[in-house]
Every structure is written in C-alpha cells, then in structure tokens.
C-alpha positions as CSV (number, residue, x, y, z in Angstrom):
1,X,0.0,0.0,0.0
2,X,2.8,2.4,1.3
3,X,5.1,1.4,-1.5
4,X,2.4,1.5,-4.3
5,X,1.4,5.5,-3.0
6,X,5.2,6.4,-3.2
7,X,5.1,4.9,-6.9
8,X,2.3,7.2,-8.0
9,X,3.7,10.4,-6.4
10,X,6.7,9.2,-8.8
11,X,4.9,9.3,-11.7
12,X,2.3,11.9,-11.2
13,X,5.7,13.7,-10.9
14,X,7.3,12.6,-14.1
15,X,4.0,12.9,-16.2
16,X,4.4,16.8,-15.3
17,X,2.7,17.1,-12.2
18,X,4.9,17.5,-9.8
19,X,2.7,20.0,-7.9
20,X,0.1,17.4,-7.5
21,X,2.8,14.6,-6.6
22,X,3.8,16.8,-3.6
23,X,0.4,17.6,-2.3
24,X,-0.3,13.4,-2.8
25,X,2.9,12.8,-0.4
26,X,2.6,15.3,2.3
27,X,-1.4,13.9,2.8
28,X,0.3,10.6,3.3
29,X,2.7,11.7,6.1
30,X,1.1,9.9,8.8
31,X,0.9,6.7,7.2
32,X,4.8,6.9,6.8
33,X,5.9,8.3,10.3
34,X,3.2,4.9,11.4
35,X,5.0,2.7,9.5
36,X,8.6,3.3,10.8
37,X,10.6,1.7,8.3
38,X,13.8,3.7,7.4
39,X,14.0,2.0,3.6
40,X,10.2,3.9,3.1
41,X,11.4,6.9,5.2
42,X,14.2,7.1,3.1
43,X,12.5,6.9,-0.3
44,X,9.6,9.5,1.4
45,X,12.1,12.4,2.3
46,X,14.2,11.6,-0.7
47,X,11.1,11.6,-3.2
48,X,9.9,15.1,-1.8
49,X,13.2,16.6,-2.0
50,X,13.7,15.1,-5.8
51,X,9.8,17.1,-6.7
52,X,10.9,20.1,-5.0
53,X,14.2,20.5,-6.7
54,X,11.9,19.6,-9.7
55,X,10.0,23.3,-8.6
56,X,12.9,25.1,-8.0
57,X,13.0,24.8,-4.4
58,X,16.3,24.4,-4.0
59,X,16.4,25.5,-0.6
60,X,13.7,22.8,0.6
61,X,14.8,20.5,-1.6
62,X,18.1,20.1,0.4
63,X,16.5,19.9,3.8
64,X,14.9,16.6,2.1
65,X,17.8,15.6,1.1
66,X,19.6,16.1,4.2
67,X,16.8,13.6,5.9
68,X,17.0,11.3,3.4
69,X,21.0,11.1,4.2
70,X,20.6,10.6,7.6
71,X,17.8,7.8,7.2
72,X,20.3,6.2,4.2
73,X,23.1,5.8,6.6
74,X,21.3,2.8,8.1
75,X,20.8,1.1,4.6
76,X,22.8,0.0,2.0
77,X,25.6,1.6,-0.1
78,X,23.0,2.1,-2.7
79,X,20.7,4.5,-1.0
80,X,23.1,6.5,0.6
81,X,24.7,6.9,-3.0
82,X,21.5,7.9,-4.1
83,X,21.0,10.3,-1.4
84,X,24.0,11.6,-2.1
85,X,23.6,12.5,-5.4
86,X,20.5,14.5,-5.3
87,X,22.6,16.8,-2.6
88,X,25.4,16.9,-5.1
89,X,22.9,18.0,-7.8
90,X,20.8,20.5,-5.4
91,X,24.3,22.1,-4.2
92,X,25.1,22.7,-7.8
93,X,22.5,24.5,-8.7
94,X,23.2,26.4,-5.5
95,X,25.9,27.7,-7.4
96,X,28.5,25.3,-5.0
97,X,30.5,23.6,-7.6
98,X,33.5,22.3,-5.7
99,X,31.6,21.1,-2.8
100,X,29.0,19.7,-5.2
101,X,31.8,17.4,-6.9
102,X,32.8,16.3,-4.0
103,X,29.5,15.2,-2.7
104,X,28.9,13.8,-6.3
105,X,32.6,11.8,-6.3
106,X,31.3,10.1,-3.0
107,X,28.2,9.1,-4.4
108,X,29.4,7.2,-7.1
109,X,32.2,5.3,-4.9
110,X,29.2,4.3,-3.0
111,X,27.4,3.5,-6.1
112,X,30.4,1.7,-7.3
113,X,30.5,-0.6,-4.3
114,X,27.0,-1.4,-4.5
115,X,26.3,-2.9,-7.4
116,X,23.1,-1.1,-8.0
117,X,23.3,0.2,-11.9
118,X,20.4,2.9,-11.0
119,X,22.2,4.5,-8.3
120,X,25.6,4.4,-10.7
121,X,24.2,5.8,-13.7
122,X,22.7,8.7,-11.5
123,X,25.8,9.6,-9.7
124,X,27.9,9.5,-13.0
125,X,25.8,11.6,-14.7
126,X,25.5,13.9,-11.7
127,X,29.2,14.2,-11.5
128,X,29.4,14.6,-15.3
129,X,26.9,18.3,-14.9
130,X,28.9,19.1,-12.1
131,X,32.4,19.0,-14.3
132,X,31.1,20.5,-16.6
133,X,29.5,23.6,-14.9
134,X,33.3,23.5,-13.3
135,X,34.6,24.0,-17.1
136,X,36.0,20.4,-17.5
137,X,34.9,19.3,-20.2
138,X,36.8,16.2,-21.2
139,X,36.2,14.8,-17.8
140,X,32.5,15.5,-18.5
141,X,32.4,13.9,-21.5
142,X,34.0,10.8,-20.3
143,X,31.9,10.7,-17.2
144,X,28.5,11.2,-19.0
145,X,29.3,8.6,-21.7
146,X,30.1,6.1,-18.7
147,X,26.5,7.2,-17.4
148,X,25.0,6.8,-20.7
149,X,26.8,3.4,-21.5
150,X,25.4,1.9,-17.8
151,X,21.4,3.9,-18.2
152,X,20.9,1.9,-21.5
153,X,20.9,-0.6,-19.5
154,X,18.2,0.1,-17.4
155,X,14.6,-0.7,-17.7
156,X,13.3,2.8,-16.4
157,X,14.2,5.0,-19.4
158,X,14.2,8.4,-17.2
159,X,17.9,8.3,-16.0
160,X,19.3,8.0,-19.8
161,X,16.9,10.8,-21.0
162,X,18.5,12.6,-18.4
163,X,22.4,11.5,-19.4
164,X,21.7,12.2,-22.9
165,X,20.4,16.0,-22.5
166,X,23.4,16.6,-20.1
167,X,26.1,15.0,-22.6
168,X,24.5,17.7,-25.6
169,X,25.0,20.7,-23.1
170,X,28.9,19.1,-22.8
171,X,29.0,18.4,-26.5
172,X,27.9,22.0,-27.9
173,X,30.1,23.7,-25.6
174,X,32.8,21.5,-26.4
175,X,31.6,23.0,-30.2
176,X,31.7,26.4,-28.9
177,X,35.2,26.2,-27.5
178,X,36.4,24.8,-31.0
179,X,35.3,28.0,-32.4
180,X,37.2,30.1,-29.9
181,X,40.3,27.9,-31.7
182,X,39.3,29.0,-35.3
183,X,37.8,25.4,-36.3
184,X,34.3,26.4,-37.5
185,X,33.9,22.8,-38.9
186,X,34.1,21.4,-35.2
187,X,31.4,23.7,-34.1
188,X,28.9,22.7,-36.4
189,X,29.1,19.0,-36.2
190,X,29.2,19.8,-32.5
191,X,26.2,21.5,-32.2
192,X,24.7,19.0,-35.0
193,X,25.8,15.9,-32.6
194,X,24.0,18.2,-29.6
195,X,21.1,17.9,-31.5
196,X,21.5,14.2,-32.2
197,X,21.7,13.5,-28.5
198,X,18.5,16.1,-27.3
199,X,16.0,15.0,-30.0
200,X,17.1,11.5,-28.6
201,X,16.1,12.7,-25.1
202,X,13.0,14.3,-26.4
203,X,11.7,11.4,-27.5
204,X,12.3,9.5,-24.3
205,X,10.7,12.2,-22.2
206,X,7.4,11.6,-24.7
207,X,8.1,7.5,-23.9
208,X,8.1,7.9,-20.3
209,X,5.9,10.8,-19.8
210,X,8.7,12.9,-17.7
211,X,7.7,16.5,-18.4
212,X,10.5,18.1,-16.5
213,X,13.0,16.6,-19.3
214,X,10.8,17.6,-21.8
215,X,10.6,20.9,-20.7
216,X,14.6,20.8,-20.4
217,X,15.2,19.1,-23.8
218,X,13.3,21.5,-25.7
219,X,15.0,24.3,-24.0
220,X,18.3,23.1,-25.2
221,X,17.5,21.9,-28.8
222,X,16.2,25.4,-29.4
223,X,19.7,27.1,-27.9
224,X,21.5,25.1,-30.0
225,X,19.6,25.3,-33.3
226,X,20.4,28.5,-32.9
227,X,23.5,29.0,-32.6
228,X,24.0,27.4,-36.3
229,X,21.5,29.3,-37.3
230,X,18.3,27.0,-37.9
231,X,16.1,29.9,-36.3
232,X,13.2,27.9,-37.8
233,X,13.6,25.2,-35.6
234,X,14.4,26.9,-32.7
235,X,12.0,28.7,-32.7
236,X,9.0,25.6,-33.3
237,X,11.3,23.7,-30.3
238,X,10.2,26.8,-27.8
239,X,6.6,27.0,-29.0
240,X,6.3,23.0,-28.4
241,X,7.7,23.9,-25.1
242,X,4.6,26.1,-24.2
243,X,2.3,22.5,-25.1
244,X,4.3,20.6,-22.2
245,X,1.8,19.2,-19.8
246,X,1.7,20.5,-16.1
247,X,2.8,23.5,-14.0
248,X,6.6,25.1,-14.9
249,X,9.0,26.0,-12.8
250,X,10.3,29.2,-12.4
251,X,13.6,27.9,-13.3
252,X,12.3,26.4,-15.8
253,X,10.0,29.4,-17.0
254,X,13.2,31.7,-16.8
255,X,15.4,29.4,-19.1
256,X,12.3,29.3,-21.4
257,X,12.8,33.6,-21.6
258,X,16.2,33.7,-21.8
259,X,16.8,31.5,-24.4
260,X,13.6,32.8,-26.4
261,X,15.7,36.2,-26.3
262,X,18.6,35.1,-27.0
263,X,17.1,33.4,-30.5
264,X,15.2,37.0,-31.4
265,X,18.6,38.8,-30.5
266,X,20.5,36.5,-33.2
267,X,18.0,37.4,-35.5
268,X,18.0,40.9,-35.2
269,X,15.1,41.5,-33.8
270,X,16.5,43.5,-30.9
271,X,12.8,44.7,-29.2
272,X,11.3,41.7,-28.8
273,X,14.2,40.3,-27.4
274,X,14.4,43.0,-25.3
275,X,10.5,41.9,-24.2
276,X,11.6,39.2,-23.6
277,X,14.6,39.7,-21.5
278,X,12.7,41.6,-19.2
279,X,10.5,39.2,-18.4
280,X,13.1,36.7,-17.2
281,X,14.6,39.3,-15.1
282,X,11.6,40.2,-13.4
283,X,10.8,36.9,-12.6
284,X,14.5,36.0,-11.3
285,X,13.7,39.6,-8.6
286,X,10.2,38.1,-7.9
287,X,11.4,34.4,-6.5
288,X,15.0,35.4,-5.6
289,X,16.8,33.0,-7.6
290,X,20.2,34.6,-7.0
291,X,22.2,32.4,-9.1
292,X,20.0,33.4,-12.5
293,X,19.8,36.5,-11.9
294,X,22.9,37.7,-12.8
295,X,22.7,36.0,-15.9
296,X,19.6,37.2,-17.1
297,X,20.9,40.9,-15.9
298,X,23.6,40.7,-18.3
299,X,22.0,40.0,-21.1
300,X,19.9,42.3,-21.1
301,X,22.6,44.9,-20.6
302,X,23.7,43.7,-24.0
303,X,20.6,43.5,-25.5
304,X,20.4,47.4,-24.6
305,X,24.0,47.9,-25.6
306,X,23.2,46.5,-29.3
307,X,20.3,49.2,-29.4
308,X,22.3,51.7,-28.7
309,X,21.2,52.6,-25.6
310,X,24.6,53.0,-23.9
311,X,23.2,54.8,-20.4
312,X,20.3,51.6,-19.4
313,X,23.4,49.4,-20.9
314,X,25.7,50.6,-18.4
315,X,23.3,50.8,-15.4
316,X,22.4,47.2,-15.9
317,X,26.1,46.2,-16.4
318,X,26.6,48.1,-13.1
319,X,23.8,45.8,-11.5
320,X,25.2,42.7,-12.8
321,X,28.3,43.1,-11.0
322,X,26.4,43.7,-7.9
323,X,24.3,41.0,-8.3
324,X,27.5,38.7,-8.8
325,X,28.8,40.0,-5.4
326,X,25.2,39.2,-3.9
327,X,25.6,35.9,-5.0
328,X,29.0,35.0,-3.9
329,X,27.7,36.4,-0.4
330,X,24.8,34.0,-0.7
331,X,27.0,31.0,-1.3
332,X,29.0,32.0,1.9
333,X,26.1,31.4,3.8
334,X,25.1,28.2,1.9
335,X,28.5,26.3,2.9
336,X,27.9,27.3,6.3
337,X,24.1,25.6,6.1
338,X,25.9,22.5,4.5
339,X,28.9,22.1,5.8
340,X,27.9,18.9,8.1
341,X,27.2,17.0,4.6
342,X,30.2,18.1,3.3
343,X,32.0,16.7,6.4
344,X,30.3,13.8,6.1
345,X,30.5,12.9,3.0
346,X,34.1,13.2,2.8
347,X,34.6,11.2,5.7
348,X,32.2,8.5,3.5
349,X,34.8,9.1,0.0
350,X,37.8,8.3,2.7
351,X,35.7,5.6,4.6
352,X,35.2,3.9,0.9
353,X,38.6,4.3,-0.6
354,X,39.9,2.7,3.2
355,X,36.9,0.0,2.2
356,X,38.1,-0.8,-1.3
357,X,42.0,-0.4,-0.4
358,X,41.4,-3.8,2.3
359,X,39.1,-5.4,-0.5
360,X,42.5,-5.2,-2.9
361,X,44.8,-6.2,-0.3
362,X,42.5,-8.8,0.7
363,X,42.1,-10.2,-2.6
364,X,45.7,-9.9,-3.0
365,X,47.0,-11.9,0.0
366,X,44.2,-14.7,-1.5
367,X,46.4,-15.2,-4.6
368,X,50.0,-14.4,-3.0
369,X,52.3,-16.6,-1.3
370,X,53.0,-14.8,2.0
371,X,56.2,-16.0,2.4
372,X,58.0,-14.8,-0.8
373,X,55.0,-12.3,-2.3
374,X,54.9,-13.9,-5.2
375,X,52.1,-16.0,-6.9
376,X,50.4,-18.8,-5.1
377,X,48.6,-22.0,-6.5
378,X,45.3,-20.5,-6.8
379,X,47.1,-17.5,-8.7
380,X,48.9,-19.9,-10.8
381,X,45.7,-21.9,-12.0
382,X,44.2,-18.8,-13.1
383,X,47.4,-18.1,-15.1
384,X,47.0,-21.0,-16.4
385,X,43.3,-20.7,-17.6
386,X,43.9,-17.3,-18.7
387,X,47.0,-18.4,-21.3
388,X,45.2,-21.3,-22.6
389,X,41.8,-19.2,-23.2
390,X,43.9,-16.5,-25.1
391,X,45.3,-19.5,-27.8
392,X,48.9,-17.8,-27.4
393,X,51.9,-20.3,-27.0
394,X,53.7,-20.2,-23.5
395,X,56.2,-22.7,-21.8
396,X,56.2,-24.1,-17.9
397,X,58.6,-24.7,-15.8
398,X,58.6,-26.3,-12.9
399,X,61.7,-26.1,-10.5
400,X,62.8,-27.6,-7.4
401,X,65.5,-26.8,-5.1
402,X,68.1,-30.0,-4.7
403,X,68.2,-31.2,-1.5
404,X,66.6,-28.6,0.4
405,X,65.8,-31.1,3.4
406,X,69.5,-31.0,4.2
407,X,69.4,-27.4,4.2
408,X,67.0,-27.1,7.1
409,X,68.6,-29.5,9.1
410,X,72.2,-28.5,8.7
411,X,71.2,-24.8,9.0
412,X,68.1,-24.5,10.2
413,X,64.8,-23.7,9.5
414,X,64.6,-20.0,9.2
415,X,68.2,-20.4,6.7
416,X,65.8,-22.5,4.4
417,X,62.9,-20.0,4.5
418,X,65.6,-17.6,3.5
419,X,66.9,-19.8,0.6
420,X,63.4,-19.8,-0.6
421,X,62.8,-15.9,-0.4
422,X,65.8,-15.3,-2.3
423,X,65.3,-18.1,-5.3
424,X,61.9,-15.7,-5.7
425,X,63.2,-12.7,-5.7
426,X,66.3,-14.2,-8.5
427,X,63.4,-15.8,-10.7
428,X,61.5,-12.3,-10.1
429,X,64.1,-10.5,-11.7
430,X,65.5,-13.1,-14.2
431,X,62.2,-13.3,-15.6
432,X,60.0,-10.7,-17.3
433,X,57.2,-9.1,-15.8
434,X,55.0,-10.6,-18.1
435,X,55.7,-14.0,-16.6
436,X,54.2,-15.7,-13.7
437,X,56.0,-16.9,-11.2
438,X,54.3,-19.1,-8.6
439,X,55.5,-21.0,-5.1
440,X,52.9,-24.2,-4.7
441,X,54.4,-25.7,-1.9
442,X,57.8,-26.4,0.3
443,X,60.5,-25.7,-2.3
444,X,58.8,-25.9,-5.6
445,X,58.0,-23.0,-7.9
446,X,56.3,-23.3,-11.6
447,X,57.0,-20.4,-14.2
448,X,55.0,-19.9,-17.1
449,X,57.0,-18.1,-19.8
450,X,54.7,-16.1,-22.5
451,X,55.7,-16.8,-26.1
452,X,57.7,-18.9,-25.6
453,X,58.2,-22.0,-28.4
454,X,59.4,-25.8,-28.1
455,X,62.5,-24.1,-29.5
456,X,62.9,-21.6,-26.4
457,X,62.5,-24.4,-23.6
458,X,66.5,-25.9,-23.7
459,X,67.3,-21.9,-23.0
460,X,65.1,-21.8,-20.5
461,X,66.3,-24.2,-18.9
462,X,70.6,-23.6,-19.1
463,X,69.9,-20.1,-18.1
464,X,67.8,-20.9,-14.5
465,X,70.3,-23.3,-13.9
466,X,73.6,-20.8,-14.7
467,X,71.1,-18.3,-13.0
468,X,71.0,-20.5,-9.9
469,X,74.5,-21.6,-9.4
470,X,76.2,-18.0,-9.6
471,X,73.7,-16.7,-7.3
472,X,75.2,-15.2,-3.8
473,X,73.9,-18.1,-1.6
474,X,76.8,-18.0,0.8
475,X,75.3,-14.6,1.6
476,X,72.7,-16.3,3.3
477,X,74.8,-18.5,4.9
478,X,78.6,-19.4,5.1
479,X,79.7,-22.6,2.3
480,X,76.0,-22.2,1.0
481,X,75.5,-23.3,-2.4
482,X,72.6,-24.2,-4.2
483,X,71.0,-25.8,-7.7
484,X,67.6,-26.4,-8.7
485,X,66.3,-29.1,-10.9
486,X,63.7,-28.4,-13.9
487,X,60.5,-29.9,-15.5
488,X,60.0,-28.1,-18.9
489,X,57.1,-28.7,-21.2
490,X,55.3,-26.5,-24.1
491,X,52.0,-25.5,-24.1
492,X,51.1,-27.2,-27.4
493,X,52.1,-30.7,-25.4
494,X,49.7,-31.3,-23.8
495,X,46.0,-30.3,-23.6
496,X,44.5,-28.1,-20.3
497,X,46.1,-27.0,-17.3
498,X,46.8,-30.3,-15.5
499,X,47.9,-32.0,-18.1
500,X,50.6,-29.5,-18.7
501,X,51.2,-29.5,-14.9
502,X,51.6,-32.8,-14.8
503,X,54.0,-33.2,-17.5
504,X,56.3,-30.7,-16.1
505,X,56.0,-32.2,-12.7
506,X,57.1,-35.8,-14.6
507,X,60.1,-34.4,-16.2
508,X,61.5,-33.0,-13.3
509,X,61.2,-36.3,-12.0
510,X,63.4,-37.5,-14.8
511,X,65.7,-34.5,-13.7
512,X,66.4,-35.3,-10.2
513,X,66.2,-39.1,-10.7
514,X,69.3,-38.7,-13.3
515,X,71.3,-36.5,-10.9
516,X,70.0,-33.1,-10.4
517,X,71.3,-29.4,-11.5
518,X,69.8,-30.5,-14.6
519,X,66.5,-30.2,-16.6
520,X,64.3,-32.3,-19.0
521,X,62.2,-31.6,-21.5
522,X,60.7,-33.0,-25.0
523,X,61.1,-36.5,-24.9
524,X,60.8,-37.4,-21.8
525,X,64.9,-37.6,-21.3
526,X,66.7,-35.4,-19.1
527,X,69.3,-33.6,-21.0
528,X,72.8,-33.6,-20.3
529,X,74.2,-32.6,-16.9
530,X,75.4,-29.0,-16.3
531,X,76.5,-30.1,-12.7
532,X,80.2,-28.3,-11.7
C-alpha cells in the first residue's frame, strides 16, 4: 500500500505534475511516520526533496535531502549513494561547484560498491553536470558517456533521458570552445551531434511521460539550433515547449525567456528580445533566484547595448556586478548551512577508498604466497586458464631446489625460509614481468614463460640453472651453495592446465632421478648434466 502510493507520487511527478505529486505525499505523512521503516522513510524524504528540486526549491529541496541522508546511513551503499547524489545535484544549482563534486565523487564510490546500476548511472551523470558547470569538459564527457553506456541498461528510461540531454549541453560547448580555436567545422558537427543527443532525449521524455526533461530538452535543442543558425527550428522547439503538460517552474519558465531572447537577438530583432529579457529578469527579482539573476541581468545589458542605448546598458552592467557579489555572499552562507554533509560525506569518500583499499589487499594476500609475495597455487591456475583461453603459445617450468631437506637441518629452518625468499626474488628479476612466477608448496615454484616455443625451452632451462648456481647463496649462509632441478614442457604438449602440470612435474622427476642441477624436457629424457 505504502510502497504502491510512493510509486504514484513518482509518476504523477514525471507525467508533469509535480505540484500534485507533492500535495499526494505530504497527505500521506502519517501513514509513513506509522509505518517506521527507514528503507520507506528514506524513499519519502528523498522523493519530496527530488519534486521540490523539480520546482525550484532548492532550498527545501536540500533539507529533504539532508533527511534522506541521515535515514540512508542505516541502509545499503545504494541508497546513501542515491542520497547523495541529489545533494550533489541541489548544491550545484546552489551555485557550490567544488563542494557539489565532491558530494557527487562520493556518491558514485558508494554506487560503485554497491552494485546497483540505478544509483551508478545517477551519480555519473551527476558528476558529469557538475564538471562541466566546473569547465572540465573532457572529464564530463568521459563521465557522461560512462553514465550513458550503464542507463541503457536500465529498464526505467528516465535516467538516460536525463544523461543524454546533459552530454548535448557538454558536447555544444565542447563546439563552442572549438570555435574560440578557429575550427568552424568542429562547431557545427558539434552543435549538430548536440542535437542528435536532445532529440534522442525528447523522445524518451514523450516514452516515459517525464515532463521536466521535456521541458529541459526543448530548451536546449532550441539554444542550439540557434546558434548554427536554424532559427526555424528553434524557434518551433520553444513553442512545443509552451504545449508541455503540467505546472513550470520558475527555473524552468526563466530558461524558457532567456533563451527565447537570446534566438530574437541573433535574429535581429532587438525589441522583442528585449521583451523578452525583461520578463526573465523580473521573474529571477520576484522568487529570488540569485544564481539566474545575474545572468539574465547581463544579457539584457547587452541587448540594450546592441540598441544603442549606452546609459540603461551601463546601469544594468553596473547591477550585474552587484548582483554577482550578492551571490557569492549567498553562497558563503550556503557552505555554512551545509557544511555537516560536506563533512560527512568526505569522511564517506575516505571511509570507501579505506573499504576498497582492504578489499584489494585482501584479494591480494588470497592469490599471494605470504612468504616470498609472489604468486600462489590459486594464482597460478588462473594463469594457467587465462593463457590457454587466449590460444597464445607459452612454456612451464617447474623447479625444485636440490636437496633442500638438508638445508634445514644442517642450517636451520629459518636459513631455508631464506633460501626460498631469495630463489623468488632471483626468478622475479631473471624473468620478465609478463611471466608468472608461482611457489605451490615447500620448495617448488612453476613459471609460465609467454611466447615462448618448443625451441625456447633448452634456453630456459641452461639459463635458470647458470642463474642458480652463480647466485650469492653464501650470503645467506657461510659454504652455502645451491641448484635447482627443472621440469620443462610447451604449451602445445599437452591439452589443459593439469595436463601440462603434470608433464612438467614428470620431467623433473626424470631430472632429479638422473642427478640433479639438470633439466628435462621434450622426450621425456633429461638432458645432459650442467652439474660443476
């Protein structure tokens, strides 16, 4: 019952009436502080805040989203990404970019950790605004196509309208700033591709009845017909906006002005851009929105400066810098009203960096041998299974050190551990990186070599044994002196990984049983003796 309510205050909101959606879920608040369940808490606060921000309440908005933090922090990684994000997105459009990414950065480790493609795609496409309002485009673009690559993915559709509007605001201004360069070319296929990606949007906002995008969509495909200079389309893109079911924001209503005067200015026809110019701006005094109304001041300044009317021009120009000092002062007091989920959520980016550090490590010291950090038996079969998937020839070796059971007992145990330790680190650097080297028990080790022939494996094989004998082992010990024996055997003889284990394993067995120091390969006949 609960659950089903919350879904149609979701929808009502998405089918553009968000109004409606709000009154809907504030009616229902008794039945939600009865039920006392944080998961429907959660998606209460979190819902209101999402319809409010929707409105342009971003004030309100964040004290939802605040509560739906709180509540998250007792359910999973998902939820308190998702929380997370709409902060990140409500604190940007505050006009707090660096503390939005940062907010934004954390959601998506959270999002990364959980699992939950939703809550992924949200925070990547989040983080990708919040670049590029921060003027980093190439890490926007990258961002949003990772966004876009995970919503397609998704059976609700109204994330990846969402990704796909954002990536054409990154792609046009990418266009914009080719211009600045002299490449003219750039910023039309740009702007064309901007297009691409909004009517795409469009008509997912029809599909899944989310006015809001609509409204948004529109807005942008008629800015950036523009600017190439299909006035025609634009201009049909703004009057489809006014057919967009359900009440409009004032943000909304704003962007809808400013870009309709914009169009008439690039046309020429100065006075009705001026009309409408005037209208945004009196709308951004009426509802306060500090962080438009700079923006709408200045262009009208230059709306009155390409009239020729140099005095209003200047006045307004004079304004606009005032009104950019007003809202600098406004965000001051902002970061003081959020500061606790800036604290927090930093201490959630470090908490989940210290989280998936310990889930490398761990994974790590599961496929390491502890004693000489280098590859272990599990490590080694998955080497194994890897090189035989990819077709590509290798060859194994498997060595022994010669009579290492004398070694502990006429040194001692800890002088064989060290023995063992140093033959890693000599086959660590004799070999290439490329090549695994594992230790799968007491003194045995197993190499597989990468591209490595039939041809290759009596090299192999005199080299670990010169490699082995001039080594420094009476560093270890006084009158130390040690050889290995070796088990060589090509890829191509044998078919899977214990077969080709095995093989190895049996010609070292030939090695030691014909006198040690010595290796054996194709054949099955140990070669000649290299002993001193």
């Amino acid at each position: 019952m609960v659950k089903a309510e919350l879904e149609k205050s979701w929808r009502e909101c998405g089918a553009g009436e968000p109004v409606q959606a709000l009154v809907h879920l504030r009616s229902l608040d008794s039945m939600f502080t009865a039920q006392n369940d944080p998961a429907l808490l959660f998606r209460y606060e979190w819902l209101q805040g999402w319809i409010l921000f929707q409105l342009g309440e971003a004030e309100q908005a964040f004290s939802h989203a605040q509560t739906a933090r709180k509540l998250s922090k007792t359910l999973d990684n998902a939820s308190q990404a998702i929380a997370l994000t709409l902060a990140a997105w409500i604190l940007s459009n505050l006009g707090l970019s660096d503390e939005s990414y940062s907010v934004a950065r954390a959601a998506v480790n959270l999002a990364e950790s959980s699992a939950d493609d939703f809550a992924l795609a949200l925070a990547l496409h989040v983080s990708a605004l919040i670049a590029w309002m921060g003027g980093d485009i190439p890490l926007s673009l990258n961002t949003s196509q990772r966004a876009i690559s995970i919503a397609r993915t998704l059976p609700d559709t109204h994330v990846l309208c969402w990704c796909l509007f954002g990536r054409g605001c990154m792609v046009a201004d990418e266009a914009r700033e080719a211009r600045q360069n002299g490449d003219d070319s750039i910023f039309m296929s740009g702007h064309e591709d901007a297009i691409a990606l909004t009517s795409e949007s469009l008509a997912l906002s029809y599909a899944n009845s989310d006015s809001w995008a609509r409204r948004v969509s529109l807005t942008n495909r008629a800015e950036y017909c523009c600017y190439i200079g299909r006035f025609s389309e634009a201009h049909d893109a703004l009057e489809e906006w006014k057919t967009v079911k359900g009440p409009t924001s004032n943000r909304r209503s704003i962007q809808y002005l400013k870009t309709y005067a914009e169009i008439l200015q690039r046309q020429g026809r100065i006075g009705e851009a001026r009309e409408y110019c005037e209208q945004a701006v009196q709308l951004t005094a009426e509802i306060g929105t500090a962080d438009l109304k700079h923006l709408c001041t200045k262009a009208l300044s230059e709306i009155h400066e390409a009239m020729g009317d140099f005095e209003n021009a200047l006045q307004l120009h004079k304004r606009f810098f005032r009104e950019v000092q007003q809202f600098e002062g406004e965000k001051v007091k902002c970061r003081a009203r959020v500061a606790e989920i800036l604290y927090e959520a930093e201490k959630l980016r470090q908490l989940t960096e210290e989280t998936r550090r310990m889930a490398e490590q761990s994974q790590r010291d599961a496929l390491t041998d502890p004693l000489t950090g280098v590859a272990n038996r599990r490590r080694l079969e998955q080497g194994f299974d890897s090189l035989i998937a990819s077709g590509n020839r290798f060859a194994v070796v498997f060595a022994d050190l010669d009579h290492f059971k004398a070694i502990n007992d006429n040194y001692s145990h800890a002088i064989g551990d060290a023995v063992i330790k140093a033959f890693a680190d000599m086959l660590s650097k004799c070999f290439s990186a490329s090549d695994l080297i594992a230790r799968i028990g007491g003194e045995e080790f197993v190499i597989l070599v990468r591209d490595a022939s039939m041809h290759d494996l009596p090299l192999l094989g005199e080299n670990l044994l010169k490699w082995t004998r001039s080594h420094g082992w009476a560093r270890i010990a006084p009158g130390l002196q040690i050889t290995t024996s070796l088990g060589l055997a090509g890829s191509k003889e044998a078919i899977g990984r214990e077969a080709l284990l095995a093989l190895a394993d049996a010609r070292l067995y030939l090695a030691k049983t014909a006198g040690r120091d010595r290796y054996a390969f194709e054949g099955g006949l140990p070669s000649i003796s290299y002993a001193m």
